[in-house]
C-alpha atoms as one frame of an Amber mdcrd trajectory, in Angstrom:
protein
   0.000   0.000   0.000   1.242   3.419  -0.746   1.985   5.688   1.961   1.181
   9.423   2.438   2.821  11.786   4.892   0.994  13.469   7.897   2.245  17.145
   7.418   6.637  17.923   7.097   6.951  17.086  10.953   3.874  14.187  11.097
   4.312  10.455  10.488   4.416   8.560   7.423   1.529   6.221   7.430  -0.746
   4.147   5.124  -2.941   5.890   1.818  -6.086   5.360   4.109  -6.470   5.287
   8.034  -9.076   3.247  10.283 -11.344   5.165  12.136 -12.548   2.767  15.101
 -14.968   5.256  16.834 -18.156   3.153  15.217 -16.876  -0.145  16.900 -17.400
   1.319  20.462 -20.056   3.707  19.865 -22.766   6.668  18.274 -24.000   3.744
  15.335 -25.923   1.253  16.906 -24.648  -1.789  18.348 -21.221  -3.451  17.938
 -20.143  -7.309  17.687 -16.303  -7.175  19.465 -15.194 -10.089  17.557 -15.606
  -9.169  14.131 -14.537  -5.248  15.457 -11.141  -7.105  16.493 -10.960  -9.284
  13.226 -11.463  -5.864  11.101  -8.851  -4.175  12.793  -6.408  -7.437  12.211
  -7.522  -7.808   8.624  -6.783  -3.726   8.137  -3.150  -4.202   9.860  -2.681
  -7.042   7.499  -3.467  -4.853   4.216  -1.165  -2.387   5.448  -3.133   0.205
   7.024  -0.874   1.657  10.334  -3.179   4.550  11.312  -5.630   3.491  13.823
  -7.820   6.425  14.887  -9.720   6.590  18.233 -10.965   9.137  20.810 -10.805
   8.454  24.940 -14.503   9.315  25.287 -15.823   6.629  22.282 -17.351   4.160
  24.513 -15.818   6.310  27.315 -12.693   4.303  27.025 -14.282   1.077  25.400
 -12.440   2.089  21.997  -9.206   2.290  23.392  -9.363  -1.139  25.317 -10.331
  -2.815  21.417  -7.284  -1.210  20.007  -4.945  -2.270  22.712  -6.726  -6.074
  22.721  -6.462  -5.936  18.510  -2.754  -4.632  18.841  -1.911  -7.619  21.551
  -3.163 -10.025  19.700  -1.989  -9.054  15.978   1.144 -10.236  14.651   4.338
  -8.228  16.196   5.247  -6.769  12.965   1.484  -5.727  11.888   2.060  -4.190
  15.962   5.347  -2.791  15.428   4.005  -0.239  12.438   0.543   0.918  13.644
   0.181   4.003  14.894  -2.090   5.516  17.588  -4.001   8.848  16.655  -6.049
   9.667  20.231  -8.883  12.813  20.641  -8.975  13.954  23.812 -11.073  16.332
  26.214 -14.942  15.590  25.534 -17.003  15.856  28.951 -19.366  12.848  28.850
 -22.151  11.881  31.370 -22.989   8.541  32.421 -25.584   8.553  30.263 -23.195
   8.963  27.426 -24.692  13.240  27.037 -21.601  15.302  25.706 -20.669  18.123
  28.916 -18.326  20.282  26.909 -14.497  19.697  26.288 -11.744  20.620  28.664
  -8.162  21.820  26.772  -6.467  22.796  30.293  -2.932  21.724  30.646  -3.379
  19.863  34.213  -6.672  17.849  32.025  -4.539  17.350  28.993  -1.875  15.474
  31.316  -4.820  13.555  33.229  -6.205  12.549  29.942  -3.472  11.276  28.427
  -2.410   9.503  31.827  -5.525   7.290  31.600  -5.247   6.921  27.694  -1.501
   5.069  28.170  -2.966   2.648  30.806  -5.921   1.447  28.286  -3.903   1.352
  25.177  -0.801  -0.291  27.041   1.457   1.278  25.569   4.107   3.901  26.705
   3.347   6.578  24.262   0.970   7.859  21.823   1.465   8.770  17.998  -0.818
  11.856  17.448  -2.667  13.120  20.026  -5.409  16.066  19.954  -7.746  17.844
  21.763 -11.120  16.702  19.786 -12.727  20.031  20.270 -11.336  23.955  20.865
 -11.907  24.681  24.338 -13.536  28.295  24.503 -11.978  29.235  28.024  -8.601
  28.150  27.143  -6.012  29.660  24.759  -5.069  26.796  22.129  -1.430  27.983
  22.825  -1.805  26.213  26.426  -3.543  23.194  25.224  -0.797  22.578  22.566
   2.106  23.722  25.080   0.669  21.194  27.393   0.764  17.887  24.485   4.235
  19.288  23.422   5.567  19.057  27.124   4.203  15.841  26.624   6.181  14.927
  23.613   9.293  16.420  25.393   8.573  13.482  27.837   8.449  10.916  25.574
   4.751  10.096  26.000   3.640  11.302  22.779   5.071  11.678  19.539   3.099
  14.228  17.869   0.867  16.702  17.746  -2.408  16.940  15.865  -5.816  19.291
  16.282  -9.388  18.799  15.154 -11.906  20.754  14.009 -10.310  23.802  14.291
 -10.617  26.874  11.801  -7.700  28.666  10.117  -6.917  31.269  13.126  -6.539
  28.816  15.199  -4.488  26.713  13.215  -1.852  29.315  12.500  -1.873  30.143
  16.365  -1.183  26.578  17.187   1.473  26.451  14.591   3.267  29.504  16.134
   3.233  27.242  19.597   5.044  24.242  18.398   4.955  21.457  15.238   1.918
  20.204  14.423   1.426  16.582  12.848  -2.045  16.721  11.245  -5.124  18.405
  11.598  -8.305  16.047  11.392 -11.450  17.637   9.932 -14.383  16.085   8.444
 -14.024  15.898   4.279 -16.213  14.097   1.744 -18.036  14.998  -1.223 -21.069
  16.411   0.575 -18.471  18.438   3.247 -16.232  20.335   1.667 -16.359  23.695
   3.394 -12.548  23.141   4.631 -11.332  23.742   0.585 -11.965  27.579   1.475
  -9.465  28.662   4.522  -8.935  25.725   5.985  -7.106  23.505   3.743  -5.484
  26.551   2.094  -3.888  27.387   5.078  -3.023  23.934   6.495  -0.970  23.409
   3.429   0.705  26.528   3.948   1.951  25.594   7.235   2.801  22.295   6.014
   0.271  20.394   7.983  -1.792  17.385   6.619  -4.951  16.247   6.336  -6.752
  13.465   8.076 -10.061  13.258   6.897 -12.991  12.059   8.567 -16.810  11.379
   7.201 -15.345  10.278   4.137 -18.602   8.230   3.304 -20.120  11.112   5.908
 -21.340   8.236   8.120 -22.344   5.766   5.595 -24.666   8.293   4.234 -22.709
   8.524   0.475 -21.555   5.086   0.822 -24.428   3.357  -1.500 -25.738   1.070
   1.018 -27.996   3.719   2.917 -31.514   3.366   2.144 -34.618   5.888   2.751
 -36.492   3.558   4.378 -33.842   2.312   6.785 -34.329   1.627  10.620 -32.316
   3.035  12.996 -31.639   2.587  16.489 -31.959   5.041  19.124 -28.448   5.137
  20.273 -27.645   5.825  16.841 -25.876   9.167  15.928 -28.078   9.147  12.293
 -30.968   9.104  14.040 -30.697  12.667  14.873 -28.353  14.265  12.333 -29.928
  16.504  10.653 -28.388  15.006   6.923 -30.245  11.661   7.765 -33.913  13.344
   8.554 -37.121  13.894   6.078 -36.509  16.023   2.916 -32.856  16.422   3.685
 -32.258  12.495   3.429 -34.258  12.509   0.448 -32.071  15.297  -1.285 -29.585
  13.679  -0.208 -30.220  10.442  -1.369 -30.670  11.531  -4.900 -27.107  13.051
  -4.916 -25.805   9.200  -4.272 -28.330   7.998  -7.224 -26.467  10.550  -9.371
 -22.991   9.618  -8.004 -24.102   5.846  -8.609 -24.655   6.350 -12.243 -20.712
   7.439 -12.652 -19.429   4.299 -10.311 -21.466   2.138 -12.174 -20.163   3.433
 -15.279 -16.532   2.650 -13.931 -17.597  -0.475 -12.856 -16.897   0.371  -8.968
 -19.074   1.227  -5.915 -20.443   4.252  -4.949 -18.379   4.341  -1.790 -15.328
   3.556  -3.535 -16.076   6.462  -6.097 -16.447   8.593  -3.346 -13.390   7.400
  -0.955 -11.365   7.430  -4.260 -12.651  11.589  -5.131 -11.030  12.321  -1.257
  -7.872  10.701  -2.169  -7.455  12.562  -5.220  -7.869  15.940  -3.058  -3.908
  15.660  -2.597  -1.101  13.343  -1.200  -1.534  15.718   2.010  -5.027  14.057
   2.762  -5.317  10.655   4.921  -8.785   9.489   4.417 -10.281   7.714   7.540
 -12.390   4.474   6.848 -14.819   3.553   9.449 -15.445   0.281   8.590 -17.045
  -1.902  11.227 -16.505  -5.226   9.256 -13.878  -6.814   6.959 -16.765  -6.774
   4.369 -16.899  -3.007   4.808 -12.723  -3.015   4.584 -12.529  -4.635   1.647
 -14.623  -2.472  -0.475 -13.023   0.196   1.099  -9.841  -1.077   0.340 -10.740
  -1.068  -3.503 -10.441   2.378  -3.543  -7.083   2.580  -4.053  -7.052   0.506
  -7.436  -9.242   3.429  -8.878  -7.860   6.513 -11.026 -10.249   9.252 -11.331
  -9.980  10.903 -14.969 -10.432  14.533 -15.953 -13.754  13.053 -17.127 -14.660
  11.151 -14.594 -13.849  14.623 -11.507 -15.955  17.106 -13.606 -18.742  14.249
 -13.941 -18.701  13.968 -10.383 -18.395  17.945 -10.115 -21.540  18.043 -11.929
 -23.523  15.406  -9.867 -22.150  16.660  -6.624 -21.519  20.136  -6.528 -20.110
  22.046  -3.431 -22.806  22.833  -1.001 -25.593  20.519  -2.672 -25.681  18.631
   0.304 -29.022  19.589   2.858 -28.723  19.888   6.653 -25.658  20.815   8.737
 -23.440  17.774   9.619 -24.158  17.677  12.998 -27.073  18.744  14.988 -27.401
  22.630  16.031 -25.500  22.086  19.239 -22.780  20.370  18.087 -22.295  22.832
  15.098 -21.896  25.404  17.538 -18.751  23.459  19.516 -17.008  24.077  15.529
 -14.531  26.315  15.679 -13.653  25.143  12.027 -17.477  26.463  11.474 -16.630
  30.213  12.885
């Protein structure tokens, strides 16, 4: 598998990353064996970047990623890498509280994050949210005393807008920054990415399917369960899902043409954004993987971009990509 490079101080990992949030969490429930088998078979077709967050499952995720690393073979073990969000407030209940980027939390998170991933360090870690009542510059200087310790070995953001980016920049190196990116959210291609490249810092995109929703297998009339994220994102509800819908039957029409899958048309579009970009896959089953996995057999023409262009043009997609409470915790939204 080819590799890609997670900004000029990040990294060097696979063409694609694992996102392992959906095996713990937010889409319904999980089977832990065939989570763990996923994770082995992705190790096995090269992927090293395994993506998780300390409050998925509030710590559930990490305790599958340390159980799939134990068990996988010790070279498969040897090259993954660890990419770890930090700082969401969660209730029992599993309600989101806020985020909390202060320097004594940032050391207390990471603390806990070591003993459930078993490991000694941490590849990329990030706050998953800007905290309003604390200067980025204190969050960051807090991971990068952290990397000065040899607990973690780089330093990544999410969700954060341009300002922010630059001001994190000015603090100390930053690995990646990991925003959402697909087809249907591509608001980052006007400050955002512009600016990210400018400071040398890459991409690691998540929602490249945007939850499953551009992915060809989501249909109108599909159940879902209440502790499912869909159920109440505002992309999967009434006339948005139906607009939405017919931008996959359009987008269908051009993989079927190539003789691929929708989600691999759409997985191969964010891999053509630049070598910069690390698409996230959150496949919850080797099925899933595989198809996935196609994606990287497909070259995207002239012809076949502006065809794509045309049946998915920016901003055609209806309702936010989170619910009005969540939009506001953006600061990439700002």
């Amino acid at each position: 598998m080819q590799t890609r490079t997670l900004g000029t101080t990040g990294p060097h990992t696979s063409a694609l990353g694992l996102g392992c949030m959906g095996m713990s969490a937010l889409y319904g429930d999980t089977d832990r064996a065939e989570s763990l088998a996923t994770i082995h078979a992705a190790l096995d077709a090269g992927i090293t970047l395994l993506d998780t967050g300390d409050f998925y499952g509030m710590g559930h995720n990490e305790l599958l990623i340390d159980e799939a690393l134990r068990t996988a073979p010790a070279a498969a073990r040897e090259k993954a890498l660890t990419s770890v969000k930090f700082g969401a407030l969660r209730s029992i209940e599993g309600a989101f509280l806020g985020y909390d980027g202060r320097p004594a939390a940032v050391k207390n998170f990471a603390a806990y994050s070591l003993q459930r991933l078993g490991t000694d360090h941490i590849d990329i870690y990030r706050l998953s949210r800007l905290d309003p009542d604390v200067p980025i510059e204190e969050t960051v200087g807090a991971i990068a005393e952290l990397v000065e310790a040899g607990h973690v070995r780089h330093i990544g953001l999410s969700e954060v807008g341009a300002e922010t980016l630059r001001r994190a920049a000015a603090t100390a190196p930053i690995s990646d920054l990991q925003i959402e990116y697909s087809l249907i959210s591509r608001g980052i291609e006007a400050d955002v990415l512009p600016t990210a490249r400018e400071l040398g810092i890459g991409i690691t995109a998540y929602g490249v399917l945007s939850r499953g929703l551009i992915s060809g297998h989501f249909s109108r009339d599909r159940e879902l369960a209440a502790n499912d994220f869909r159920s109440f994102s505002p992309r999967f509800q009434g006339a948005n899902l139906d607009h939405n819908l017919g931008l996959v039957d359009a987008l269908r029409k051009i993989a079927e043409a190539k003789g691929v899958s929708v989600a691999q048309t759409a997985i191969a579009w964010v891999l053509d954004r630049g070598e910069d970009i690390v698409p996230l896959i959150g496949a919850r089953t080797r099925e899933r993987l595989t198809e996935a996995l196609g994606a990287l057999d497909i070259t995207l023409t002239a012809a076949d971009l502006a065809a794509i262009e045309e049946a998915v043009p920016p901003g055609a997609a209806a309702g936010d990509r989170y619910p009005a409470a969540a939009m506001a915790d953006l600061d990439s939204e700002r």
